[in-house]
Biopython code that builds the backbone (N, CA, C, O; Angstrom):
import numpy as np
from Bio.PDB.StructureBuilder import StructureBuilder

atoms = [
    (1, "UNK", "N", (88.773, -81.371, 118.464)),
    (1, "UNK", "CA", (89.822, -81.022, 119.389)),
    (1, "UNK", "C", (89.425, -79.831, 120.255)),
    (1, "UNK", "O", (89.720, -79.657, 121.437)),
    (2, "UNK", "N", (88.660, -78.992, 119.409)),
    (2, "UNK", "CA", (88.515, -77.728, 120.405)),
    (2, "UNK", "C", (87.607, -77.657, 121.286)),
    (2, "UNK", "O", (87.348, -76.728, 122.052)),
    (3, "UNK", "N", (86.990, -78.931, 121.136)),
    (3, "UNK", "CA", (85.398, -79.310, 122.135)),
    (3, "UNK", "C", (85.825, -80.075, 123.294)),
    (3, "UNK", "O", (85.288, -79.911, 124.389)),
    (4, "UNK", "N", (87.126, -81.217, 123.029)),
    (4, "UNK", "CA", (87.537, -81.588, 123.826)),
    (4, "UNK", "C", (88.562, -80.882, 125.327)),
    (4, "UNK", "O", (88.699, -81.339, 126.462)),
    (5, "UNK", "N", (89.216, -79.421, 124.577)),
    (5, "UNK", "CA", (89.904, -78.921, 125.197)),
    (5, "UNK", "C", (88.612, -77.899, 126.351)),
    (5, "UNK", "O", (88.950, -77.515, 127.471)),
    (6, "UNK", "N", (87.593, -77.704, 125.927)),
    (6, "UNK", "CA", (86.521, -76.570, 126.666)),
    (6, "UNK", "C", (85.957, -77.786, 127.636)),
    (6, "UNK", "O", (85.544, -77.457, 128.748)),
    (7, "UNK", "N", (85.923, -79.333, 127.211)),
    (7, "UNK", "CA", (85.232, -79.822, 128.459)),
    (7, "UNK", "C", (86.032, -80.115, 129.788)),
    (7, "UNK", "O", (85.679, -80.204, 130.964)),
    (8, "UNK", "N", (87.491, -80.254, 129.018)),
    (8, "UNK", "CA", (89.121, -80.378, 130.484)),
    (8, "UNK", "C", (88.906, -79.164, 131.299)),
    (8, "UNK", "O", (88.692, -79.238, 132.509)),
    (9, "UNK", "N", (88.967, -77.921, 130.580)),
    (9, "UNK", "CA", (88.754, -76.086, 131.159)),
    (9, "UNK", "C", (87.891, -76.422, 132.079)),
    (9, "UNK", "O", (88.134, -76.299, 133.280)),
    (10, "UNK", "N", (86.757, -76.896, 131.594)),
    (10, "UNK", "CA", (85.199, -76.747, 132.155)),
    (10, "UNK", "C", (85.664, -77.858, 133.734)),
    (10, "UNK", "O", (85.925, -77.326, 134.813)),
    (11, "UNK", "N", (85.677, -79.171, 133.563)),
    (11, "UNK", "CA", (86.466, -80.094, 134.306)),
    (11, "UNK", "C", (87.234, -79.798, 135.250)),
    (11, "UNK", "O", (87.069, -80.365, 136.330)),
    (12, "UNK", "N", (88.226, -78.875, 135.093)),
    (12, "UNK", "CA", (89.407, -78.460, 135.682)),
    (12, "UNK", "C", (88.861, -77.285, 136.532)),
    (12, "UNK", "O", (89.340, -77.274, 137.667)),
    (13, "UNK", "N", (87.992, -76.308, 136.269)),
    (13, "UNK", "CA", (87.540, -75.479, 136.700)),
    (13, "UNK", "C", (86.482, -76.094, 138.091)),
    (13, "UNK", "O", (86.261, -75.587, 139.190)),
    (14, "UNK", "N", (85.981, -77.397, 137.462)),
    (14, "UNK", "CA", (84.886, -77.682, 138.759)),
    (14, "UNK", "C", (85.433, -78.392, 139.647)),
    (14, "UNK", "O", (84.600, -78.869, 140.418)),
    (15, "UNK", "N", (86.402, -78.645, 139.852)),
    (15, "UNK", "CA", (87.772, -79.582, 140.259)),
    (15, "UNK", "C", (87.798, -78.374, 141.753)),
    (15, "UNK", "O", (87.472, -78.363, 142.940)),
    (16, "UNK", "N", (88.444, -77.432, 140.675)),
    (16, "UNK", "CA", (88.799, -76.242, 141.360)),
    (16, "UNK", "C", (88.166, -75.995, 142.569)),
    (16, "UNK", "O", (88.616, -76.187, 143.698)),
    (17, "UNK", "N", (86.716, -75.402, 142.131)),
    (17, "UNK", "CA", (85.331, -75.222, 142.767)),
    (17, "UNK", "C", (85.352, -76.259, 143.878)),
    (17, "UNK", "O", (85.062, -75.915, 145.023)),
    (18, "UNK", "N", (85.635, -77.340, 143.631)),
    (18, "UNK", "CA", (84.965, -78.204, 144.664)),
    (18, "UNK", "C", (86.106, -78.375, 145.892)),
    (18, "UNK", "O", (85.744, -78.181, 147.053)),
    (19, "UNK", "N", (87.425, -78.728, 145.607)),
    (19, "UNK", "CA", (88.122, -78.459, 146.492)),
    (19, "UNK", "C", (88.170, -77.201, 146.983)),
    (19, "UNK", "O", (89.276, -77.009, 147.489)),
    (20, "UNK", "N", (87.605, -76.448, 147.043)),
    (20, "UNK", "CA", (88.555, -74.432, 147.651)),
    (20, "UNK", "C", (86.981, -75.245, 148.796)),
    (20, "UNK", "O", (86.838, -75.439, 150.003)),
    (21, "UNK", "N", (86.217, -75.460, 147.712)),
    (21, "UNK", "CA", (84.944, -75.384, 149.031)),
    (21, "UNK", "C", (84.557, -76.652, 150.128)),
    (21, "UNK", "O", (83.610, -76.703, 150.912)),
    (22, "UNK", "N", (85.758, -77.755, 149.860)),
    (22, "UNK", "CA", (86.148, -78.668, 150.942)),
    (22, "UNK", "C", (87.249, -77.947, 151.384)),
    (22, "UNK", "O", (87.145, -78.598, 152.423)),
    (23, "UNK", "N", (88.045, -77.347, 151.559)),
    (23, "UNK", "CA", (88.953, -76.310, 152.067)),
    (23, "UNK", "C", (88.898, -76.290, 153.623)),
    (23, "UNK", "O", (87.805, -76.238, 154.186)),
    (24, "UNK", "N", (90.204, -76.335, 154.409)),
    (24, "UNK", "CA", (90.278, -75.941, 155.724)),
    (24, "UNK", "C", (89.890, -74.509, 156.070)),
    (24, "UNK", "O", (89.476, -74.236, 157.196)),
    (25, "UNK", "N", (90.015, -73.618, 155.141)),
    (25, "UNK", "CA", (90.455, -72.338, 155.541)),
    (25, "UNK", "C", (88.524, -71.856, 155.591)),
    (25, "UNK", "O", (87.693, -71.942, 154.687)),
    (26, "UNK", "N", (88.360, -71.349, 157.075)),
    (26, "UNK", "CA", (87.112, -70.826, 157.087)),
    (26, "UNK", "C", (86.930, -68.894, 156.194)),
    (26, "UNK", "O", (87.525, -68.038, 155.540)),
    (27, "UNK", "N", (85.955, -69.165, 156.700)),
    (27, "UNK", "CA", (85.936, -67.554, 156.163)),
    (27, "UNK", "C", (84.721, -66.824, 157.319)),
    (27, "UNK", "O", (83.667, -67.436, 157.494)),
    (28, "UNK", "N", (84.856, -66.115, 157.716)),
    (28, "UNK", "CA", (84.238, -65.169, 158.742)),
    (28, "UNK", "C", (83.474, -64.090, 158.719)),
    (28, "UNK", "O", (84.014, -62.995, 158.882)),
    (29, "UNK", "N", (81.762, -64.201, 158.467)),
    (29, "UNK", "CA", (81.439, -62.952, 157.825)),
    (29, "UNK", "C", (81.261, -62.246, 158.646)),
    (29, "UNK", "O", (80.881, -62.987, 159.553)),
    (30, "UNK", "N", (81.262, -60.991, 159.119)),
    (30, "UNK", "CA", (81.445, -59.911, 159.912)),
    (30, "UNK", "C", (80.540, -58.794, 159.220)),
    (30, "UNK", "O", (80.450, -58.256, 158.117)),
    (31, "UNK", "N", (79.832, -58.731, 160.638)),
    (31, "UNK", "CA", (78.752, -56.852, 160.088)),
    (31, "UNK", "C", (79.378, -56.149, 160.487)),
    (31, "UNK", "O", (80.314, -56.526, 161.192)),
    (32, "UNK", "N", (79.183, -54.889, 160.250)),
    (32, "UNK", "CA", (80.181, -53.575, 160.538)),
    (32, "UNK", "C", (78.945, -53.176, 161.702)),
    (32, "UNK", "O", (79.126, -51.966, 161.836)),
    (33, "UNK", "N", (77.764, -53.562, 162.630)),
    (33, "UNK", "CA", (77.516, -53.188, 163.725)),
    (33, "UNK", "C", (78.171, -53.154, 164.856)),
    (33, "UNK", "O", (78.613, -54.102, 165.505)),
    (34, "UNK", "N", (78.235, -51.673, 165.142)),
    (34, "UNK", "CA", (78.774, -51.296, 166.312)),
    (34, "UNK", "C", (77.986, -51.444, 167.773)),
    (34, "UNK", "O", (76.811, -51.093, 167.880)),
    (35, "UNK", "N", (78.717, -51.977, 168.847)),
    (35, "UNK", "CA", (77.869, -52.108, 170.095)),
    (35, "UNK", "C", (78.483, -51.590, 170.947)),
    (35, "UNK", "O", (79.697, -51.712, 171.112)),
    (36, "UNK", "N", (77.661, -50.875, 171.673)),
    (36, "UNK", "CA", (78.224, -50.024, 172.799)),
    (36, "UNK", "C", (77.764, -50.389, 174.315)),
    (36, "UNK", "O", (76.635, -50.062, 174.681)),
    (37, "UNK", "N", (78.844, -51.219, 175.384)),
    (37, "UNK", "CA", (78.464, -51.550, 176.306)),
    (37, "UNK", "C", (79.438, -51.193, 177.700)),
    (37, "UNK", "O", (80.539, -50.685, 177.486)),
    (38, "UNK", "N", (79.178, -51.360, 178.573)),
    (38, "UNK", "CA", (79.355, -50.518, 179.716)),
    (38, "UNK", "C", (80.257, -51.819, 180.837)),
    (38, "UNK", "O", (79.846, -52.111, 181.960)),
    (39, "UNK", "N", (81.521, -52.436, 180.181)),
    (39, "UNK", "CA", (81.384, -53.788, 180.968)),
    (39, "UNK", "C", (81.472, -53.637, 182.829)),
    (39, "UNK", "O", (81.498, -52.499, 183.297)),
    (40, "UNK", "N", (81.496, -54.364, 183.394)),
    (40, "UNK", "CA", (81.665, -54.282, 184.830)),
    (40, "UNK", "C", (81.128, -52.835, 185.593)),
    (40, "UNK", "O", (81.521, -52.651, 186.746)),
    (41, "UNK", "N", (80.279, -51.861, 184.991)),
    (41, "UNK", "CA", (79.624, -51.267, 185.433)),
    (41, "UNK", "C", (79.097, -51.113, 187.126)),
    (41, "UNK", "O", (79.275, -52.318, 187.305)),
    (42, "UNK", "N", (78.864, -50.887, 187.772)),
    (42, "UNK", "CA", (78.509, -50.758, 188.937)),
    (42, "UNK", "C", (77.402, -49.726, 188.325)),
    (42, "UNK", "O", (77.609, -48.920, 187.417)),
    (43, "UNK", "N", (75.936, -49.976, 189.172)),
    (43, "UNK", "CA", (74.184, -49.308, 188.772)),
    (43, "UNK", "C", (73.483, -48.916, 190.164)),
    (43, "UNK", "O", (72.444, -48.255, 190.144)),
    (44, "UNK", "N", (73.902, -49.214, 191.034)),
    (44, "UNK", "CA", (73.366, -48.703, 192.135)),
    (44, "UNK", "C", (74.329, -48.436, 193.310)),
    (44, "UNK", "O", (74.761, -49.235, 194.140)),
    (45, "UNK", "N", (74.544, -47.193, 193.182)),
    (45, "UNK", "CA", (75.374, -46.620, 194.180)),
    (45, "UNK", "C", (74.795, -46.096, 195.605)),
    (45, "UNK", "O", (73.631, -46.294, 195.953)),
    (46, "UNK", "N", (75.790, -45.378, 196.410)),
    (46, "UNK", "CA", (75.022, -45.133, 197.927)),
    (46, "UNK", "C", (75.766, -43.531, 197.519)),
    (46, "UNK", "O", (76.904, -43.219, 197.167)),
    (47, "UNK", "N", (74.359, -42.653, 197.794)),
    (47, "UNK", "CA", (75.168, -41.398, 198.365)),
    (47, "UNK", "C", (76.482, -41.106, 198.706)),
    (47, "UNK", "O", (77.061, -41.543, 199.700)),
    (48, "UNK", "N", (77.027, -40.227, 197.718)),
    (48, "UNK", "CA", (79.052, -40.473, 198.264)),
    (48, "UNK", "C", (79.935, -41.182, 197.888)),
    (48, "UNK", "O", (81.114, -40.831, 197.911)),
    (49, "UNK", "N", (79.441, -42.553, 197.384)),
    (49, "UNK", "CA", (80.121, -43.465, 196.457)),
    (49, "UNK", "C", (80.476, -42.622, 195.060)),
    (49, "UNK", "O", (80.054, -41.625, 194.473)),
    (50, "UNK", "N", (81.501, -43.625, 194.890)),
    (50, "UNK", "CA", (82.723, -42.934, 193.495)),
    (50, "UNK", "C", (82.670, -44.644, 193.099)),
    (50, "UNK", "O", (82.616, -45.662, 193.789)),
    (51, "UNK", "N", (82.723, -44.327, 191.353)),
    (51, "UNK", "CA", (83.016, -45.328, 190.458)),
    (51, "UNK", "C", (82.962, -44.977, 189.321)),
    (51, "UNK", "O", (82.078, -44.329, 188.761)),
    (52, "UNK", "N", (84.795, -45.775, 188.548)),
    (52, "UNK", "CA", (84.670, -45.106, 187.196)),
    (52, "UNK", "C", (83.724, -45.952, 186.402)),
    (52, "UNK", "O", (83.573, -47.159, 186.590)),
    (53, "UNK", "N", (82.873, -44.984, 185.182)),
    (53, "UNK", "CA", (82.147, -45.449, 184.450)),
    (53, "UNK", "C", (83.415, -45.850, 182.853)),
    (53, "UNK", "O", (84.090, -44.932, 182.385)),
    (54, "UNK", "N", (83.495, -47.292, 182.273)),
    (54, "UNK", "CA", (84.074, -47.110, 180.829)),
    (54, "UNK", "C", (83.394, -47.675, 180.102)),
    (54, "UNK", "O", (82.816, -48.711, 180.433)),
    (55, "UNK", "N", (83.307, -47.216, 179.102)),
    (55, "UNK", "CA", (82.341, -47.580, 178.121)),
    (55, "UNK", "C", (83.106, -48.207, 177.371)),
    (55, "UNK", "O", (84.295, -47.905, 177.469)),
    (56, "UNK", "N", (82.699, -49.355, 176.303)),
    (56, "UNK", "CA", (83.700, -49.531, 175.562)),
    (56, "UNK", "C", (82.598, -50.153, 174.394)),
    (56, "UNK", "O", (81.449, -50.466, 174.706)),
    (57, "UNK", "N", (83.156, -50.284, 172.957)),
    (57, "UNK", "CA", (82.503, -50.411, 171.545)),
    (57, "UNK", "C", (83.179, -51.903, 170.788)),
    (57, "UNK", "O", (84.379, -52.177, 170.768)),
    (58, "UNK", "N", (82.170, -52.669, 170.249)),
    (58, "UNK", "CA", (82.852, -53.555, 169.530)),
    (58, "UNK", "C", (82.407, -53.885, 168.907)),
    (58, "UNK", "O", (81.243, -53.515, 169.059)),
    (59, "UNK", "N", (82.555, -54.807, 167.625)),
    (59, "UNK", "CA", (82.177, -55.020, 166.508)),
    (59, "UNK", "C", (82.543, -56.608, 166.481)),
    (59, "UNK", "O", (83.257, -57.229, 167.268)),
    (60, "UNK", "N", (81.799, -57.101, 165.275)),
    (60, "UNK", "CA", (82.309, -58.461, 164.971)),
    (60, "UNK", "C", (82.254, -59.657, 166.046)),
    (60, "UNK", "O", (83.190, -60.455, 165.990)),
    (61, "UNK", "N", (81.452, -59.830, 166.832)),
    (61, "UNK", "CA", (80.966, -59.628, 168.292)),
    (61, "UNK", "C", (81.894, -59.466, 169.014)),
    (61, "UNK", "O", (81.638, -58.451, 169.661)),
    (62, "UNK", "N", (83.046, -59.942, 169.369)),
    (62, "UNK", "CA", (83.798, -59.261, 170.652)),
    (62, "UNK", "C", (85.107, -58.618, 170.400)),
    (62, "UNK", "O", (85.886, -58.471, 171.342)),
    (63, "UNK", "N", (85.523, -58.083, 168.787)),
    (63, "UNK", "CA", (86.379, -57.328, 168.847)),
    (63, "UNK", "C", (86.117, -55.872, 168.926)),
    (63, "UNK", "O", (85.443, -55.132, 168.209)),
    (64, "UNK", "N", (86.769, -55.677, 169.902)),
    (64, "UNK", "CA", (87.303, -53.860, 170.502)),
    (64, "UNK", "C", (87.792, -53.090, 169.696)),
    (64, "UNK", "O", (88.906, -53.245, 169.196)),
    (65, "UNK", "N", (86.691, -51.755, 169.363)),
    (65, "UNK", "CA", (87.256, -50.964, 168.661)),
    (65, "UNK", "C", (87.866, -49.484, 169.815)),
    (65, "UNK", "O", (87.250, -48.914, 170.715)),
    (66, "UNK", "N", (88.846, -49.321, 169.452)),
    (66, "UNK", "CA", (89.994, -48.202, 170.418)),
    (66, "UNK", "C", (88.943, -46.831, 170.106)),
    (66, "UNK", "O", (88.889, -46.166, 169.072)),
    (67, "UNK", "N", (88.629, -46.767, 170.603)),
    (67, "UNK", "CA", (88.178, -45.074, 170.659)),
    (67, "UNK", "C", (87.863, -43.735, 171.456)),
    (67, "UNK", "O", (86.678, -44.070, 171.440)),
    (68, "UNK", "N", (87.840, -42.625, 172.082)),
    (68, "UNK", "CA", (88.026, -41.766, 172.773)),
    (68, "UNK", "C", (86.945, -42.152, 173.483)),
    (68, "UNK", "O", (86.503, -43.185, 172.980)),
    (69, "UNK", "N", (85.988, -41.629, 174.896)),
    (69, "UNK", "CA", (84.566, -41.048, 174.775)),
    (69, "UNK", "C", (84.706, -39.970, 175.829)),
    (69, "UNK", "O", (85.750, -39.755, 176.443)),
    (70, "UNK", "N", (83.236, -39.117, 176.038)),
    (70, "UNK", "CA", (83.098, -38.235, 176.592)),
    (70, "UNK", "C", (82.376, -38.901, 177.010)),
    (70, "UNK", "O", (82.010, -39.901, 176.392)),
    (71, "UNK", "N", (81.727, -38.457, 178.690)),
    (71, "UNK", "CA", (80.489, -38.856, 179.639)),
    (71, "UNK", "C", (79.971, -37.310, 180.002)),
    (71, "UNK", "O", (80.606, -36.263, 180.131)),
    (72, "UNK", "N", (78.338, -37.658, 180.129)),
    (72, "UNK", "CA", (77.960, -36.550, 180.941)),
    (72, "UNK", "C", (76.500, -37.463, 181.891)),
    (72, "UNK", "O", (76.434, -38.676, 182.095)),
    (73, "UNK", "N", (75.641, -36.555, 182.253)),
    (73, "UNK", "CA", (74.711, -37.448, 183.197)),
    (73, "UNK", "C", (73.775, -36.574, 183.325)),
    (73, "UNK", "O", (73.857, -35.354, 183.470)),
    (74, "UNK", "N", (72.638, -37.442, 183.247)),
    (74, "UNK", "CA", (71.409, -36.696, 182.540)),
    (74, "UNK", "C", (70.743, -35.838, 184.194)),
    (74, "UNK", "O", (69.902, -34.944, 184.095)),
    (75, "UNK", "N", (71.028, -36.080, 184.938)),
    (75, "UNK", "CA", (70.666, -34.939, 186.441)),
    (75, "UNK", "C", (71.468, -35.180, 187.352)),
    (75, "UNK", "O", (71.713, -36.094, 188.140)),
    (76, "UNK", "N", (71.980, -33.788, 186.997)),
    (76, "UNK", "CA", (73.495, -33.888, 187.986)),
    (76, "UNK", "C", (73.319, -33.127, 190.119)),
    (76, "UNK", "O", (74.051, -32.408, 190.798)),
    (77, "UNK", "N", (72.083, -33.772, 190.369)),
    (77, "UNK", "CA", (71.769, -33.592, 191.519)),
    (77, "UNK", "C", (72.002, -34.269, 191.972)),
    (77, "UNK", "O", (72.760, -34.194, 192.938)),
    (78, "UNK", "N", (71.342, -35.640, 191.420)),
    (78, "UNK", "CA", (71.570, -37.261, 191.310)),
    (78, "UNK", "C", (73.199, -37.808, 191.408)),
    (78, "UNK", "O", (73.281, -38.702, 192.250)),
    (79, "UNK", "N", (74.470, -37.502, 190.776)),
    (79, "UNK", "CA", (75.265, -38.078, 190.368)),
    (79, "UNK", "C", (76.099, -36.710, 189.295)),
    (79, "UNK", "O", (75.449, -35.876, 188.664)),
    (80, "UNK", "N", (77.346, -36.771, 189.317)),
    (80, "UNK", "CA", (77.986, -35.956, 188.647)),
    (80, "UNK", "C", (79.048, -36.917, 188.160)),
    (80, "UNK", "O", (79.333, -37.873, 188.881)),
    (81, "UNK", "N", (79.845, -36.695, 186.640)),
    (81, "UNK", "CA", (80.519, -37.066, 186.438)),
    (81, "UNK", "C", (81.895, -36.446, 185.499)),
    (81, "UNK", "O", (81.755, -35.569, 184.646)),
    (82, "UNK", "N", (83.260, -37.105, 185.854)),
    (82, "UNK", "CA", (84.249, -36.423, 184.925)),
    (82, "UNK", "C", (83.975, -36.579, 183.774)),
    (82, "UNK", "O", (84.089, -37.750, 183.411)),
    (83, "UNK", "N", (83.517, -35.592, 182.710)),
    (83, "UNK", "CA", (83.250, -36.034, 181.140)),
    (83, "UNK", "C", (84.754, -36.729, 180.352)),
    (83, "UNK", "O", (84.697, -37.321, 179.275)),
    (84, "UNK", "N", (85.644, -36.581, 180.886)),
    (84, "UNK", "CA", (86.800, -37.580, 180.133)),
    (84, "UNK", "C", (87.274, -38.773, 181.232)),
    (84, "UNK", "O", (87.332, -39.932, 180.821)),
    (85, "UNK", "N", (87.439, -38.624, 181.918)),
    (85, "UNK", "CA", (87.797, -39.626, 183.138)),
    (85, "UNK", "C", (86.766, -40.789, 183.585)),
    (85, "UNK", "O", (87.117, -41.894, 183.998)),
    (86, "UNK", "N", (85.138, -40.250, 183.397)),
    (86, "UNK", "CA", (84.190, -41.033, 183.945)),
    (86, "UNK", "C", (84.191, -41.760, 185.090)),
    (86, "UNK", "O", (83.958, -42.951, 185.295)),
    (87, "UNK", "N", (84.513, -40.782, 185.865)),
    (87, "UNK", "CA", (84.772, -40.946, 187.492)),
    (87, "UNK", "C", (83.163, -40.348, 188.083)),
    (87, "UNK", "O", (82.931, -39.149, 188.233)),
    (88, "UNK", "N", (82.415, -41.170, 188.294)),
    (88, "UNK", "CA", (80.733, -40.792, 188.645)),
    (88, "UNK", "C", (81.059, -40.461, 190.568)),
    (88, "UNK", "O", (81.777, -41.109, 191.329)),
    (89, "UNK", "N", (80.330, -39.398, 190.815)),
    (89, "UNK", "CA", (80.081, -39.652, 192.287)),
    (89, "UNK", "C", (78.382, -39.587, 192.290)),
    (89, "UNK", "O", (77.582, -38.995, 191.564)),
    (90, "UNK", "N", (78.231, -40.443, 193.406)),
    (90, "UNK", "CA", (77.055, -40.109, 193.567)),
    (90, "UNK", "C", (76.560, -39.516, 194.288)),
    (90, "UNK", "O", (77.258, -39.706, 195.284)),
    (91, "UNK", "N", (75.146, -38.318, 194.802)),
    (91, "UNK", "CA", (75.102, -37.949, 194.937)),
    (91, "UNK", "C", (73.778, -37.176, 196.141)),
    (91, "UNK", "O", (73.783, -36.459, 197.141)),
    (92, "UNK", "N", (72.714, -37.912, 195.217)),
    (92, "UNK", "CA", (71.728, -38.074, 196.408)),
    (92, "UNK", "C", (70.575, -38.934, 195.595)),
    (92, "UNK", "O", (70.510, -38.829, 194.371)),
    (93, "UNK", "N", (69.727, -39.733, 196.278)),
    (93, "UNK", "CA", (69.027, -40.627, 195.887)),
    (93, "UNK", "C", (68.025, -40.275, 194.617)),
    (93, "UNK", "O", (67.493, -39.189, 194.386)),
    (94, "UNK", "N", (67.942, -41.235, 194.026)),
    (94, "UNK", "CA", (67.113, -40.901, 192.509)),
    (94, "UNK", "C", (67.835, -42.278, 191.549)),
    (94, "UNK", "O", (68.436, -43.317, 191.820)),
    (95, "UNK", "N", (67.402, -41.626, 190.402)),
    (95, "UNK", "CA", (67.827, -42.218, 189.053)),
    (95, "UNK", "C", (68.238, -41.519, 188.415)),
    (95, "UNK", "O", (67.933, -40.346, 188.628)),
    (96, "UNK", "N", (69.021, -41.785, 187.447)),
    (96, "UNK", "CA", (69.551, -41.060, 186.121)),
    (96, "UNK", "C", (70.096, -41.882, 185.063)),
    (96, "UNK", "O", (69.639, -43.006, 184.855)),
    (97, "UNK", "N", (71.117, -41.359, 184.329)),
    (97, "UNK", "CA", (71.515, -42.143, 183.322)),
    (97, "UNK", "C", (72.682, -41.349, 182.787)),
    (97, "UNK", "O", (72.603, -40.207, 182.332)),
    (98, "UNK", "N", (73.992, -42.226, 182.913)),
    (98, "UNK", "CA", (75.219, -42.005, 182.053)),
    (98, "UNK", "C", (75.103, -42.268, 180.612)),
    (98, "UNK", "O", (74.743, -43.377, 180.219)),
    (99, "UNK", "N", (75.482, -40.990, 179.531)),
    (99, "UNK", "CA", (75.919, -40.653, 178.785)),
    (99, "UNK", "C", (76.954, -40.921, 178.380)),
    (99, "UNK", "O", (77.874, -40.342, 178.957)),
    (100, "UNK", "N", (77.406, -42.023, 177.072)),
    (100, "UNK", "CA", (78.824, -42.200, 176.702)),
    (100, "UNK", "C", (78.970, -41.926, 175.350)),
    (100, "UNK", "O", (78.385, -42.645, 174.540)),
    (101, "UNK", "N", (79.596, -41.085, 175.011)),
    (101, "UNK", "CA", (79.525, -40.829, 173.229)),
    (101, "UNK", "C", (81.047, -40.583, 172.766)),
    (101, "UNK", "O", (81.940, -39.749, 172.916)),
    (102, "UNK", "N", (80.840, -41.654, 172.195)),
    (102, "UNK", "CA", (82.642, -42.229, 171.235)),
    (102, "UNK", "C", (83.049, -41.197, 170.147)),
    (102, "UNK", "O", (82.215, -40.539, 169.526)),
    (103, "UNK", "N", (84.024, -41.130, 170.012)),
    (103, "UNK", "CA", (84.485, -40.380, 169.247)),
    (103, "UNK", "C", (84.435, -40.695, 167.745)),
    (103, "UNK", "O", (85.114, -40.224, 166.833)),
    (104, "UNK", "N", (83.228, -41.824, 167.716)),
    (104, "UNK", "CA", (82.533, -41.949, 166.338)),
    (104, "UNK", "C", (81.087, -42.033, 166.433)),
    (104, "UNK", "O", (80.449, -43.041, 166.738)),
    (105, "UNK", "N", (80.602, -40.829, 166.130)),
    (105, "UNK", "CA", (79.631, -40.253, 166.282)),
    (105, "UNK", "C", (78.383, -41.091, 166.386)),
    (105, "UNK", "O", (77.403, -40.442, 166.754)),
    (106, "UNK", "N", (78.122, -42.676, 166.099)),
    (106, "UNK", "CA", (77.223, -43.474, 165.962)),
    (106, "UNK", "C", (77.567, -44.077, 167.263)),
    (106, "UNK", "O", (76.565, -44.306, 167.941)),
    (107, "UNK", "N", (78.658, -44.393, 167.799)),
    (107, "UNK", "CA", (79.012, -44.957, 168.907)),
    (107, "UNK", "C", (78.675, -44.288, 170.473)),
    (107, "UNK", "O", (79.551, -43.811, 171.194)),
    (108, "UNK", "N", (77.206, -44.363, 170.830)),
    (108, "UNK", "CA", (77.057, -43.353, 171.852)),
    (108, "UNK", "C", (75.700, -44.799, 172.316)),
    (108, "UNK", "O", (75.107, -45.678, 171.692)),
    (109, "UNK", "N", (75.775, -44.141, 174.222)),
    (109, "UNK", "CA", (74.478, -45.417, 174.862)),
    (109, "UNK", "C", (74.836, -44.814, 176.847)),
    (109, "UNK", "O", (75.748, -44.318, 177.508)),
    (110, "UNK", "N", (73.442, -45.292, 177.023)),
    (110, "UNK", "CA", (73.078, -44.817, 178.243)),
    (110, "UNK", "C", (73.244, -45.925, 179.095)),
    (110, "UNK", "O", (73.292, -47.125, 178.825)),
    (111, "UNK", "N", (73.346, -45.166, 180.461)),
    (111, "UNK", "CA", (73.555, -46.610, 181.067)),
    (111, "UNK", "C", (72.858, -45.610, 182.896)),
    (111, "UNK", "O", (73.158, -44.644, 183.597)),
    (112, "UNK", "N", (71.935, -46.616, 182.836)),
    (112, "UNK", "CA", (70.978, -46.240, 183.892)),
    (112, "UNK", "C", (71.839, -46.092, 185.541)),
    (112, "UNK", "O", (72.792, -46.806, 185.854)),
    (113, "UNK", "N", (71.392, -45.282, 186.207)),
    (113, "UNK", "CA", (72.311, -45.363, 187.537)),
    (113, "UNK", "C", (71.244, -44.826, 188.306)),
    (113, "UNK", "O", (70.446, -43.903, 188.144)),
    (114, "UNK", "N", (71.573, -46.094, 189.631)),
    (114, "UNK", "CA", (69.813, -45.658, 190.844)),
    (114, "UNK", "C", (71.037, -45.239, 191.835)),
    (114, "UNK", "O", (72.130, -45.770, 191.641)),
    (115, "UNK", "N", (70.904, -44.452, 192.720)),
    (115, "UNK", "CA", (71.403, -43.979, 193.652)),
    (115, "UNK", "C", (70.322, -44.023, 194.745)),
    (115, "UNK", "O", (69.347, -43.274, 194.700)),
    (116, "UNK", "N", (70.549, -45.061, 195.885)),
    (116, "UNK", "CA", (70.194, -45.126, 196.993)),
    (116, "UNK", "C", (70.661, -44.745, 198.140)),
    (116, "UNK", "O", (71.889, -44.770, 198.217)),
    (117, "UNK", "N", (69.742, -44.188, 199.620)),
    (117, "UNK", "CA", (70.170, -43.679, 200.832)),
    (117, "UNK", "C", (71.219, -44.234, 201.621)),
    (117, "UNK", "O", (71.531, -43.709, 202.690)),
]
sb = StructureBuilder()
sb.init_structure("model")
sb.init_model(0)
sb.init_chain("A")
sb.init_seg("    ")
for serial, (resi, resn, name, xyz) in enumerate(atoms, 1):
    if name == "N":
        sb.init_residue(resn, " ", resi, " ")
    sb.init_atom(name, np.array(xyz, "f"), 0.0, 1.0, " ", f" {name:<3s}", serial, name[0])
structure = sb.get_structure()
């Protein structure tokens, strides 16, 4: 009797197993990598031109994580910018590169800017 009752358990258990894993319900594995990208960006400005820079972070590939950032800009001869607003002007011809760093400290990325005559 007690051999018969461990092979129903055993039975009942692979029963189990096999339906959950014919199952509708997906499951979604998700990395905790963070990506930091610059959408609709504007990269080559004209002397005098204004455009806000936003950075934005996401995970899981396209969910948005909410977070602060600061901007700065690596030669501000080139291009100056509001460090909270990220309102870039530009400034006189060259290259440089916007600075965006999230208010989670891993969440930071450059984003190249040519300024032409």
């Amino acid at each position: 009797m007690g051999t018969r009752r461990k092979c129903w358990g055993l039975l009942l258990a692979i029963g189990t197993i096999a339906s959950s894993a014919c199952s509708d319900n997906e499951v979604t594995v998700c990395t905790t990598e963070l990506r930091v990208s610059f959408p609709s960006a504007r990269t080559t400005l004209r002397a005098g031109d204004t455009t806000t820079i936003r950075a934005q972070a996401t995970t899981c590939g396209t969910r948005v994580v909410p977070m602060s950032w600061q901007y700065s800009v690596g030669d501000t001869a080139i291009a100056k910018i509001d460090s909270l607003s990220g309102l870039l002007t530009a400034r006189a011809s060259g290259t440089t590169s916007v600075r965006a760093s999230g208010s989670n400290p891993i969440a930071v990325n450059l984003l190249p800017i040519s300024v032409v005559p």
